[in-house]
N, C-alpha and C positions, 0 to 999 in steps of 0.2 A: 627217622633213621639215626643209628646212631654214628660217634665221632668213628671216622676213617681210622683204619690201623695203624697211617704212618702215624697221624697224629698223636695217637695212644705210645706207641712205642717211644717217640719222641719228650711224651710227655715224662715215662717214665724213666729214659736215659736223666732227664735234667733232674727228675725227682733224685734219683738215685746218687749224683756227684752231689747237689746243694747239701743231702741229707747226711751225706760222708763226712763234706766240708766243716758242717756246721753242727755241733753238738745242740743246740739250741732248737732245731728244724725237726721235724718230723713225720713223716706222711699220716692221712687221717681223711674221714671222710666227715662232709657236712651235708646233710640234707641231699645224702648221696650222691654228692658231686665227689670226687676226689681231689684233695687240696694238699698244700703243706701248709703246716702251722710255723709259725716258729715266736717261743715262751706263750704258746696256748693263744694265740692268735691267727685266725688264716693269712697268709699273704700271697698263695696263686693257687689256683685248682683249672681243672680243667675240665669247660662245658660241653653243651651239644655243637657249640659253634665254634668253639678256639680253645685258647685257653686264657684265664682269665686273673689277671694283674691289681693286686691292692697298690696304687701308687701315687702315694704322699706329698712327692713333691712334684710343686707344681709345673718344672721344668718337663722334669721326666713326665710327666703324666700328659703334655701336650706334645711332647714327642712322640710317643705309645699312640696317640688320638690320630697322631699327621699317616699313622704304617695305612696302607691302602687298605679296605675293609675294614680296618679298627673302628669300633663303637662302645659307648660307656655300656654296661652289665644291667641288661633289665631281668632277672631271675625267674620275672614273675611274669613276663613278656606282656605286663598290663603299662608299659610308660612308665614304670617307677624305677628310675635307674639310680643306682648306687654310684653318686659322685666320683668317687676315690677309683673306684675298680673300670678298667678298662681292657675286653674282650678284643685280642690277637687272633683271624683266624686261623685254622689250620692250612692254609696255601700259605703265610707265613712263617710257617714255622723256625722261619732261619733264625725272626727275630728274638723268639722265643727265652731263651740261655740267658742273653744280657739282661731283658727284662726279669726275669724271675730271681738275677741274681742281685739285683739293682732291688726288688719289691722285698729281699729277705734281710736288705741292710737297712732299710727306710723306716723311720718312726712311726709307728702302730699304736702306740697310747690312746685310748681314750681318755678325753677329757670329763671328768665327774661335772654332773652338774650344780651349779651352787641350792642349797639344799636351804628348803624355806623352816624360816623359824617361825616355830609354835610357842604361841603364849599361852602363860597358863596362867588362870587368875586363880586370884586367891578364893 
């Protein structure tokens, strides 16, 4: 079944201010979820279950854990859950605003990994 109407409408009032606010944001889809990006990174979209939060720091991100039915983002609904991201469900929605607007300030860098050197003999 898919996500409830309130939740969609919801999702897309918050899409729609973050996206005004922020030159940087912009809505987009990934592997047909709907999400916002912001500088070509996801930082919230919204699932079949809630909507769902890239959240960095570690403060915020065990606060997002404590909202009642909050669970970390398994995508793949195999146990493989994506640390960082943490699923809001839709009977929350209140929580909703803070968080996404809290996931769009948060540091998204990836870190490169250090890159092995190749010898070359002579």
């Amino acid at each position: 079944m898919g996500q409830p109407r309130r939740g969609v409408e919801r999702y897309d009032d918050i899409v729609d201010a973050l996206t005004a606010w922020n030159p940087d944001c912009s809505a987009a889809k990934v592997f047909g979820m709907p999400c916002v990006k912001r500088s070509g990174r996801v930082v919230f979209g919204l699932s079949r279950t809630g909507m769902v939060f890239k959240l960095t720091d570690p403060v915020v991100h065990a606060q997002a854990l404590a909202i009642p039915g909050a669970h970390l983002f398994d995508p793949s609904g195999r146990g493989e859950v994506f640390r960082q991201w943490v699923v809001v469900p839709t009977e929350r929605s209140d929580e909703w605003e803070p968080l996404a607007a809290e996931a769009v300030t948060q540091e998204h860098a990836t870190t490169e990994r250090p890159r092995r050197q190749v010898r070359v003999s002579d």
